[in-house]
Backbone as JSON Lines, residues from 0, in Angstrom:
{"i":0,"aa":"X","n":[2.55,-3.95,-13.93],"ca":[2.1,-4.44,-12.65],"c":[0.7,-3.88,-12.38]}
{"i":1,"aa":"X","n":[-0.61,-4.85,-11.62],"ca":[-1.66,-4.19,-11.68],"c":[-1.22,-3.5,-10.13]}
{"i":2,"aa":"X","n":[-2.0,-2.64,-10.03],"ca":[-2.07,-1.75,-8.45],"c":[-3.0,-1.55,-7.93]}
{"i":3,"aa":"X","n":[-3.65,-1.63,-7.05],"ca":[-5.19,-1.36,-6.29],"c":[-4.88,-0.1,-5.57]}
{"i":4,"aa":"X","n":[-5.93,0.53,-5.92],"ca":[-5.83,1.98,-5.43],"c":[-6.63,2.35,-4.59]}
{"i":5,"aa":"X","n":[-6.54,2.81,-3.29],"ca":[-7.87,3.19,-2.67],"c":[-7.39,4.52,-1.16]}
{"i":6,"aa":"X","n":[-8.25,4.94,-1.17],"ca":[-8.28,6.35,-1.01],"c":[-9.69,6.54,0.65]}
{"i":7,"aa":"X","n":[-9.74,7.55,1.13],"ca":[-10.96,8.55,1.36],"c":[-10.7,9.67,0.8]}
{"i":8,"aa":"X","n":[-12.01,10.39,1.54],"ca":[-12.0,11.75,0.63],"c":[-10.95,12.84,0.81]}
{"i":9,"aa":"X","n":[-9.82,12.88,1.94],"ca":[-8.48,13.43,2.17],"c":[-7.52,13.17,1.78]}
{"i":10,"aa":"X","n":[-7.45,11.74,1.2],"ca":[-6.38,11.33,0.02],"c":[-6.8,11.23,-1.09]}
{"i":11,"aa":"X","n":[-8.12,11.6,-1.6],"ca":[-8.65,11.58,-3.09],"c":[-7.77,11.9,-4.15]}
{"i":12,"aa":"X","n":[-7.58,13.6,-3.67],"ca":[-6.42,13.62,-4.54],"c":[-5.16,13.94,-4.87]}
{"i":13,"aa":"X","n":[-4.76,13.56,-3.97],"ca":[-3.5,12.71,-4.19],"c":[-3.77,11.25,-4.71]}
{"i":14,"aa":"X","n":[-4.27,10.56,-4.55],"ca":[-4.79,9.33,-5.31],"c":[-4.87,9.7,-6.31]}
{"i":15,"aa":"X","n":[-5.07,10.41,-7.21],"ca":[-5.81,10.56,-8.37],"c":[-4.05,11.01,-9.46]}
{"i":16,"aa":"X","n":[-3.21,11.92,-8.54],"ca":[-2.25,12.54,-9.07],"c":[-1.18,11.39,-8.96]}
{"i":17,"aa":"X","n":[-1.19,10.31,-7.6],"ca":[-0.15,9.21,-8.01],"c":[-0.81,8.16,-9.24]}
{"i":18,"aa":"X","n":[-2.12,7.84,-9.5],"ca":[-3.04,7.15,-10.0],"c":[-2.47,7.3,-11.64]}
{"i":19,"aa":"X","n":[-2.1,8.82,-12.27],"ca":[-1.55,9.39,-13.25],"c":[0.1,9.18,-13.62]}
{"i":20,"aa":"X","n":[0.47,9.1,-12.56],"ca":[2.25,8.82,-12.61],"c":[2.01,7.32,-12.45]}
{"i":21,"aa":"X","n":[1.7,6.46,-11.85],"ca":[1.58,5.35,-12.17],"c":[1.42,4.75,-13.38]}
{"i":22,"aa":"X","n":[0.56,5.06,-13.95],"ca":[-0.24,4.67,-15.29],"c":[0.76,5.38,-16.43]}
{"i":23,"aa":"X","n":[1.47,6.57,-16.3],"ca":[2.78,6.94,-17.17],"c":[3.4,6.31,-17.21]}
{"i":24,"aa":"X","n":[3.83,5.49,-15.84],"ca":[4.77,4.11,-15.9],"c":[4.71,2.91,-15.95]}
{"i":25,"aa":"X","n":[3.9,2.88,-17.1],"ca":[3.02,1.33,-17.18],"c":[2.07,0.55,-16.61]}
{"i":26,"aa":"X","n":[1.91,0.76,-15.66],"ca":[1.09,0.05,-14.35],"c":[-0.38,0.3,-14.69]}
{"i":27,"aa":"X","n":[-1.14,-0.75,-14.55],"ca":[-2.69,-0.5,-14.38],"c":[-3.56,-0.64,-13.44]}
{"i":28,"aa":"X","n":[-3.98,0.36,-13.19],"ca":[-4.75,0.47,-12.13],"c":[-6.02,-0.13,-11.68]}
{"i":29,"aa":"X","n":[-6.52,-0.47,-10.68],"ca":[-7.62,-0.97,-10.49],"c":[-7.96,0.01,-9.1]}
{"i":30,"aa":"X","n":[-9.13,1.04,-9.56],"ca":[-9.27,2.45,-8.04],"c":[-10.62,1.68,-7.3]}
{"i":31,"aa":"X","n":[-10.57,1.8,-6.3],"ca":[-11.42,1.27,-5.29],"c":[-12.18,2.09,-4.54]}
{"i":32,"aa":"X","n":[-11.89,3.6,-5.37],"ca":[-12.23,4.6,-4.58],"c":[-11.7,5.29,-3.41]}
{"i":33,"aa":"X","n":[-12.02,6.37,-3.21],"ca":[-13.44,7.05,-3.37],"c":[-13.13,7.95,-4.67]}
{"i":34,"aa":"X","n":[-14.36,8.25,-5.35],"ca":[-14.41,8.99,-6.72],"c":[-14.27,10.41,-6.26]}
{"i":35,"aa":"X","n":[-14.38,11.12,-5.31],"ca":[-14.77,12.17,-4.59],"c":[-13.87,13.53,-3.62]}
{"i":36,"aa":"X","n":[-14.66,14.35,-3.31],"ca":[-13.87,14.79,-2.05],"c":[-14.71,15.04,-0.85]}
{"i":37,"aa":"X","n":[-16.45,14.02,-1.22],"ca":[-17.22,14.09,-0.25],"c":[-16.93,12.93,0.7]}
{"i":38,"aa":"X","n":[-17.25,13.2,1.96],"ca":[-16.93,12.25,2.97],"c":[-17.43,11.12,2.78]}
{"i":39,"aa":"X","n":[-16.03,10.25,3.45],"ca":[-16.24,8.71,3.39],"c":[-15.6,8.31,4.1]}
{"i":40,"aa":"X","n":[-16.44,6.85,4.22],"ca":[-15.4,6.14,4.91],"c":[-14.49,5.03,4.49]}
{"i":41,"aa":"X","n":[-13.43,5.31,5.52],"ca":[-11.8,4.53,4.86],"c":[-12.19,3.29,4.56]}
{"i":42,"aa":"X","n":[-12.96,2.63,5.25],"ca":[-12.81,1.0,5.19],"c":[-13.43,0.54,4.15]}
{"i":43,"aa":"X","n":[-14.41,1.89,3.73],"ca":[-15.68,1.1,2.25],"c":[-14.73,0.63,1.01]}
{"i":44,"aa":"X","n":[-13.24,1.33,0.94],"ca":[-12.49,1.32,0.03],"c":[-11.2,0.55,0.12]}
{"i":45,"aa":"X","n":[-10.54,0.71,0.9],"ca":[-9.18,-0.09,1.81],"c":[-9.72,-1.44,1.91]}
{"i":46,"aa":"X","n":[-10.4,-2.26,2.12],"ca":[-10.98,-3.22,2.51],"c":[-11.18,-3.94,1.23]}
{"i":47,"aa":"X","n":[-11.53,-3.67,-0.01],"ca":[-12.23,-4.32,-0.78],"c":[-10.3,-4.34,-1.48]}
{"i":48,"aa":"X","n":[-9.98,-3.09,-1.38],"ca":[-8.84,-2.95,-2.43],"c":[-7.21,-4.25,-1.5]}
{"i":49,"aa":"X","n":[-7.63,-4.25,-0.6],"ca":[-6.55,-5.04,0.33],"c":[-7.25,-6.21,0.18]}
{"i":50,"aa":"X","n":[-8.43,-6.92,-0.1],"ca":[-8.33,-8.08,-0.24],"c":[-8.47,-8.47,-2.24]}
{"i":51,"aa":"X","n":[-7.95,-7.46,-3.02],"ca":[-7.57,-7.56,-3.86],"c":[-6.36,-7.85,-4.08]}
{"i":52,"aa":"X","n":[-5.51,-7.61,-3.26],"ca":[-4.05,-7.53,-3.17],"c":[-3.82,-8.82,-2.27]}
{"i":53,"aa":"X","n":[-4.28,-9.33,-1.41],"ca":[-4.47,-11.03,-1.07],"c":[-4.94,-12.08,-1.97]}
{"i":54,"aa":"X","n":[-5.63,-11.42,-2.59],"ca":[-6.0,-12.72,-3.61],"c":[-5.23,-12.55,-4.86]}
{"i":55,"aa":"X","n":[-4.33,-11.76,-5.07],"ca":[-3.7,-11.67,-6.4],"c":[-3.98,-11.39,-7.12]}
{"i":56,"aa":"X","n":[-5.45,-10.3,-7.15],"ca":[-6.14,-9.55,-7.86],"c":[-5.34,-8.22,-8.8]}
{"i":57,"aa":"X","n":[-4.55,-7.68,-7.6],"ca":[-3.66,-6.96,-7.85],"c":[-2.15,-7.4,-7.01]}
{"i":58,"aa":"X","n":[-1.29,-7.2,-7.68],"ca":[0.34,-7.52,-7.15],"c":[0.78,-6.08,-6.11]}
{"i":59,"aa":"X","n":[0.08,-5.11,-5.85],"ca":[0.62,-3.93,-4.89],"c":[-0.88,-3.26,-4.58]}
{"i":60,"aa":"X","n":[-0.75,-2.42,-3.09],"ca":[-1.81,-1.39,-3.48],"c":[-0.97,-0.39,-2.72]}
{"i":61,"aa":"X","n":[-1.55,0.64,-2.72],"ca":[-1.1,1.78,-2.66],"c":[-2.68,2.71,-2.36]}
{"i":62,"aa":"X","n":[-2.69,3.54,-0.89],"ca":[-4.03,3.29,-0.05],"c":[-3.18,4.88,0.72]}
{"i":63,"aa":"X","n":[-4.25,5.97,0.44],"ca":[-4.39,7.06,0.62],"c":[-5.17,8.09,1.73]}
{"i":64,"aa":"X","n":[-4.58,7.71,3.05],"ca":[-6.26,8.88,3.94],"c":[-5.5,10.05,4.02]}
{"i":65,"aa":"X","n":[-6.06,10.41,5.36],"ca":[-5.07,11.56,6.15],"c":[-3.84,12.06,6.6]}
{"i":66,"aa":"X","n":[-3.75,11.06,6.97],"ca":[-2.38,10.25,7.78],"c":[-1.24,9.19,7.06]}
{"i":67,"aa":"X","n":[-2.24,8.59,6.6],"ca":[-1.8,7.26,6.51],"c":[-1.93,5.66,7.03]}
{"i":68,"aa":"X","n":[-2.41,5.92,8.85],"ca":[-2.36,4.95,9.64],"c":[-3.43,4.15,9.51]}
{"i":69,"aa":"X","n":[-4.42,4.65,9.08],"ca":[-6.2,4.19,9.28],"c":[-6.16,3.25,7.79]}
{"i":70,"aa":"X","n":[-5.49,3.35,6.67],"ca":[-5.53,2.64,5.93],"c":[-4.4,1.27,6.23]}
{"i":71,"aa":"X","n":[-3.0,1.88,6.69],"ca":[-2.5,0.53,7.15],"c":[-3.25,-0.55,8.09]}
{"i":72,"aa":"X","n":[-3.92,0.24,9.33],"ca":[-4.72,-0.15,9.98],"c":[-5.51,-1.56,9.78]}
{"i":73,"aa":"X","n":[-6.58,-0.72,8.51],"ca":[-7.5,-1.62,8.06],"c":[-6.55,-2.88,6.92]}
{"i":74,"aa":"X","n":[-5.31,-2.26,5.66],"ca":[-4.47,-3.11,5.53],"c":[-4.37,-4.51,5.92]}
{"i":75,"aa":"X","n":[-3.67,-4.46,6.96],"ca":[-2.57,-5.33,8.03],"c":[-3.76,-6.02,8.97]}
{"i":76,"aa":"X","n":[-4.77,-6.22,8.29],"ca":[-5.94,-7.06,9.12],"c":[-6.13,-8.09,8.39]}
{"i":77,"aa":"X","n":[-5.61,-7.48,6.89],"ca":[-6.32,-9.39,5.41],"c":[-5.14,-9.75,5.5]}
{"i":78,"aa":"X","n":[-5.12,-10.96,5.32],"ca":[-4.07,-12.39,5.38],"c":[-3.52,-11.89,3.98]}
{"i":79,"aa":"X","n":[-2.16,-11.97,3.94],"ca":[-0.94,-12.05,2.84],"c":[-1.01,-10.34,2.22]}
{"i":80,"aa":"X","n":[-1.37,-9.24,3.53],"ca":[-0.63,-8.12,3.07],"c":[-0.02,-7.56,3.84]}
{"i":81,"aa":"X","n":[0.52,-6.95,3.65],"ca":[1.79,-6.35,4.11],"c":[1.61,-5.08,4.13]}
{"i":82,"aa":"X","n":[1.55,-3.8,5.02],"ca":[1.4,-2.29,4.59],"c":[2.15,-1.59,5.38]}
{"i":83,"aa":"X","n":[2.83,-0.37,5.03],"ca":[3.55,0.26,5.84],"c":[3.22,1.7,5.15]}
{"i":84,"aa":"X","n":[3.1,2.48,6.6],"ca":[2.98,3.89,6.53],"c":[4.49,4.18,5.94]}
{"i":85,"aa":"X","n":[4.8,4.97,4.68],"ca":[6.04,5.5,4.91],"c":[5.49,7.46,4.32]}
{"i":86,"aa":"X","n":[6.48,8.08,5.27],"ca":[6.37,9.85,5.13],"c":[7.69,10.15,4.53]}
{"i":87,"aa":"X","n":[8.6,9.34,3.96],"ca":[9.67,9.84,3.29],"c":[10.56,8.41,2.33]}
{"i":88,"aa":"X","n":[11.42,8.63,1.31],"ca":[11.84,7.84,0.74],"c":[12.68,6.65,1.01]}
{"i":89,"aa":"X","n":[14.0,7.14,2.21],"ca":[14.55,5.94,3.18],"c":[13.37,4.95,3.61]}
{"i":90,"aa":"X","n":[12.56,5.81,3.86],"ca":[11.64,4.86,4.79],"c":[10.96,3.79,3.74]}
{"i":91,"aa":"X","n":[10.85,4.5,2.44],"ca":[9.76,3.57,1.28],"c":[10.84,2.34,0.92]}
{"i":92,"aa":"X","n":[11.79,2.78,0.95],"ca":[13.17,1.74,0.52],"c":[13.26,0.63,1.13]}
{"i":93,"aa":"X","n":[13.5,1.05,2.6],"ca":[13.05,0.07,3.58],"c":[12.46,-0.64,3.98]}
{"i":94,"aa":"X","n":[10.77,-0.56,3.7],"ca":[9.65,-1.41,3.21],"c":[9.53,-2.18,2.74]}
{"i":95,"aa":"X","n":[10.44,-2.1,1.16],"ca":[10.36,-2.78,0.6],"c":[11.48,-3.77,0.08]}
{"i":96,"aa":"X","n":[12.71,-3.26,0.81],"ca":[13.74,-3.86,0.79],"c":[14.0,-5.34,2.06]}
{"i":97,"aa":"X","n":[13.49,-4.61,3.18],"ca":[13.77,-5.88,4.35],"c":[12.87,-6.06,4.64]}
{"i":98,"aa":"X","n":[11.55,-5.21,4.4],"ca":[9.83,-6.3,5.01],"c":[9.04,-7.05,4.0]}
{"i":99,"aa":"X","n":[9.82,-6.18,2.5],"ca":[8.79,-6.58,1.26],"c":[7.33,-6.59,1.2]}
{"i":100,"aa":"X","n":[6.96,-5.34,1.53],"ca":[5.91,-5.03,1.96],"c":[4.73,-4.82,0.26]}
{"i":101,"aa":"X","n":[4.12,-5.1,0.38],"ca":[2.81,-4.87,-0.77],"c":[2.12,-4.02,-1.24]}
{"i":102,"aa":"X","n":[2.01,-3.8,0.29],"ca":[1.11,-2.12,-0.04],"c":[1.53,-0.71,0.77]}
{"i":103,"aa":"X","n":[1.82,0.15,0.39],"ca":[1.83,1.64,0.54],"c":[0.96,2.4,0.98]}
{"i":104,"aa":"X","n":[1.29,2.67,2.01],"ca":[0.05,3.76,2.85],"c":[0.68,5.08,2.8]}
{"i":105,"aa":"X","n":[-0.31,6.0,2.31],"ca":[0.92,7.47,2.43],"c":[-0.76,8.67,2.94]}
{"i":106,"aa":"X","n":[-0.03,9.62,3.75],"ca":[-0.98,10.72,4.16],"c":[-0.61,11.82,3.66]}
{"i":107,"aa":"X","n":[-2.03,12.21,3.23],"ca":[-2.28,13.61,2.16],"c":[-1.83,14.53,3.32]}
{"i":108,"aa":"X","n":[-2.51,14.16,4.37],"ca":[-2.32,15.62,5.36],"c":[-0.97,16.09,5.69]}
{"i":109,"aa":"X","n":[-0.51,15.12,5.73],"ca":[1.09,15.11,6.2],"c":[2.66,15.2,4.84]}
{"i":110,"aa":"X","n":[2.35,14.65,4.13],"ca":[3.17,14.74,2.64],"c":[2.81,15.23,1.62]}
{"i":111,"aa":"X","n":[3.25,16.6,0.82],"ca":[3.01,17.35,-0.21],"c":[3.11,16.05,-1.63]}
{"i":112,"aa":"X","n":[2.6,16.76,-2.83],"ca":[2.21,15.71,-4.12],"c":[3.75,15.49,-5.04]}
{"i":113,"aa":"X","n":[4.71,16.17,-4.6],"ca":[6.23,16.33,-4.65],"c":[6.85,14.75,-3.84]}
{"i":114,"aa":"X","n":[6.76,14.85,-2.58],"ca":[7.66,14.35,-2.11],"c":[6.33,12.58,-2.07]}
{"i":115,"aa":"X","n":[5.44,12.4,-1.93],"ca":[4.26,11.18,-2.46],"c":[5.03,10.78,-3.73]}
{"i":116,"aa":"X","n":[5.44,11.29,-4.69],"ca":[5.56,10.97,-6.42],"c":[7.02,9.96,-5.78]}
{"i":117,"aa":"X","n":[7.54,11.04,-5.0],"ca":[9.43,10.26,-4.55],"c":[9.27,8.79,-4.23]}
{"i":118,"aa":"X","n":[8.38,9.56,-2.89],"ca":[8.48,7.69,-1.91],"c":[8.01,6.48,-3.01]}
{"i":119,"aa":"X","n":[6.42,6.74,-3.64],"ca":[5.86,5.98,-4.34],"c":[7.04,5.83,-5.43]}
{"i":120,"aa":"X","n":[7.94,6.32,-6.08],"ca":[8.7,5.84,-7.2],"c":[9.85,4.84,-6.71]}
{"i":121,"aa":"X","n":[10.41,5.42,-5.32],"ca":[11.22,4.85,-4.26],"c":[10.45,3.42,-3.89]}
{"i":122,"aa":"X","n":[9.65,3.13,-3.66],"ca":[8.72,2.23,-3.2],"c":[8.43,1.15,-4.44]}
{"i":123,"aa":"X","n":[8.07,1.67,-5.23],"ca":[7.55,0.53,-6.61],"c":[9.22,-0.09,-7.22]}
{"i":124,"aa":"X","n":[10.26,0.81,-6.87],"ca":[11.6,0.54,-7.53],"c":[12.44,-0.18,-6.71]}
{"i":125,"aa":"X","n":[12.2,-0.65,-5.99],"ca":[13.23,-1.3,-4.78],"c":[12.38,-2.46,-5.21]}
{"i":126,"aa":"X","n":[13.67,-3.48,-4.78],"ca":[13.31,-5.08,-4.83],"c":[14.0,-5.28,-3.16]}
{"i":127,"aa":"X","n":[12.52,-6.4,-2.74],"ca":[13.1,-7.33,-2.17],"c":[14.66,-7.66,-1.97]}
{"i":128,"aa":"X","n":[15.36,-7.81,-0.69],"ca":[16.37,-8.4,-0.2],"c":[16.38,-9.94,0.0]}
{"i":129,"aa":"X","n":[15.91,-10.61,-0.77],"ca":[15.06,-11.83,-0.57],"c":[16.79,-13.08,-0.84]}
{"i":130,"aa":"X","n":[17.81,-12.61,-0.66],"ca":[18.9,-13.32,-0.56],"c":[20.24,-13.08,0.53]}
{"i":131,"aa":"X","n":[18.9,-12.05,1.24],"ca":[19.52,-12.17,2.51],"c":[19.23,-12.55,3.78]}
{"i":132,"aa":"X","n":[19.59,-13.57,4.29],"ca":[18.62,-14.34,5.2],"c":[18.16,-13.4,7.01]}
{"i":133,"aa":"X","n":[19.06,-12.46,6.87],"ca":[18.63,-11.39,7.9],"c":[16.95,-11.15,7.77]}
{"i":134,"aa":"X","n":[16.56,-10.37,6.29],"ca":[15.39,-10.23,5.79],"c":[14.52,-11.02,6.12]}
{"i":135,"aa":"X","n":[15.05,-12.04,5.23],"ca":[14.12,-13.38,4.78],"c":[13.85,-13.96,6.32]}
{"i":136,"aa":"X","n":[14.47,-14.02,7.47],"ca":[13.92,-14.75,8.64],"c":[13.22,-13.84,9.35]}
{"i":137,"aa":"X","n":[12.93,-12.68,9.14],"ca":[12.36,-11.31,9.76],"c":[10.88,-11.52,8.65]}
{"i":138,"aa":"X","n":[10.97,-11.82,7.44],"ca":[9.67,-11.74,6.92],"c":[9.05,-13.25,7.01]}
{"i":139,"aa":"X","n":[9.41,-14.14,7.14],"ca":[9.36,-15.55,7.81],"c":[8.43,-15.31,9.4]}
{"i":140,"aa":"X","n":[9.14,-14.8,10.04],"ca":[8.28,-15.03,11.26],"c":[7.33,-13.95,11.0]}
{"i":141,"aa":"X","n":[7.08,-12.98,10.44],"ca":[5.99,-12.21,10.05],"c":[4.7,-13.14,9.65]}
{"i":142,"aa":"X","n":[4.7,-13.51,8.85],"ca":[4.2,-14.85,8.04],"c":[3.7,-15.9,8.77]}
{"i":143,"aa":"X","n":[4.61,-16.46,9.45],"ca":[4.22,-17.65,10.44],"c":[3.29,-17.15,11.6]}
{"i":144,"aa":"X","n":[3.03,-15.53,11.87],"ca":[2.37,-15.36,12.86],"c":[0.86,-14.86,12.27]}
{"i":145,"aa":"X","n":[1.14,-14.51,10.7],"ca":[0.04,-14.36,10.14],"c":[-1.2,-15.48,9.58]}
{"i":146,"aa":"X","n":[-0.2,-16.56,9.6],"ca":[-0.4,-17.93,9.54],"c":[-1.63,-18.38,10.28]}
{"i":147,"aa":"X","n":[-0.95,-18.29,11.76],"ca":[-1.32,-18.53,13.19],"c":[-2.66,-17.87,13.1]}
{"i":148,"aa":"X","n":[-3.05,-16.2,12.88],"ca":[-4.0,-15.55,13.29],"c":[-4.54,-15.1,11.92]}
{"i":149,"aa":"X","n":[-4.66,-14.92,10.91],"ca":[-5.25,-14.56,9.82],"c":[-6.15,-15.16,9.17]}
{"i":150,"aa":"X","n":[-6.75,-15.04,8.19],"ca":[-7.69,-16.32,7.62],"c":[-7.55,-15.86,6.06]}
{"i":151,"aa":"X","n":[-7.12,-16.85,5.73],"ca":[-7.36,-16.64,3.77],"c":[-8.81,-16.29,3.34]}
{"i":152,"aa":"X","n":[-8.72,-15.36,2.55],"ca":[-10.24,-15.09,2.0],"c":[-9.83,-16.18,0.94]}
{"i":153,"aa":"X","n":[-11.26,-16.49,0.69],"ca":[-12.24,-17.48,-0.66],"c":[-11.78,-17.12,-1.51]}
């Protein structure tokens, strides 16, 4: 699976250490940055790497700050992605089980490089509930409202 990777300079590295377990598990990466641990900003990187993941550039990304929120943030603004902050593994399950979410937002500041390796393995390993129509009409009207207000990039 390709993955778009993108980071600031507070999730660098941790980016760099899931970037490695990824790529152990087949996956190829495409990093969007930042190369660094000098300051930056979130959007120079999140932005380019989330509309990689709309256009089918990459099939997941997986998007690294402080927190977490500032990359979902910027995320959940391009048409056909999906991002969710998760700080623990129920939660990564969940993502991706009843929202089928795309991309992974996780915060350096807040989650050690231990329990990041969990969620992200928790997260890439769960499938879609996509035959259960509970899901499926919950990610349906997601969609239809993204429809409404989003715009396909070129």
């Amino acid at each position: 699976m390709k993955i778009a990777m993108a980071s600031d300079h507070a999730g660098f590295l941790l980016k760099e250490e899931l970037k490695s377990l990824l790529e152990k598990n087949g996956h190829s990466i495409i990093d969007f940055g930042t190369n660094s641990l000098e300051a930056a900003d979130l959007s120079d990187s999140v932005y380019p790497a989330a509309l990689a993941v709309s256009t089918g550039e990459a099939d997941r990304g997986v998007f690294i700050d402080g927190v977490g929120y500032g990359s979902a943030l910027i995320a959940n603004k391009i048409y056909d992605v999906y991002a969710a902050v998760c700080q623990d593994s129920f939660c990564a399950g969940l993502a991706r089980s009843h929202s089928n979410t795309n991309v992974l937002c996780l915060g350096a500041k807040i989650i050690g490089s231990a329990l990041a390796a969990d969620i992200l393995q928790t997260w890439m390993n769960t499938d879609y509930l996509q035959d259960n129509p509970r899901y499926t009409q919950r990610v349906d009207k997601i969609k239809e409202i993204a429809e409404r207000h989003l715009v396909k990039p070129n």
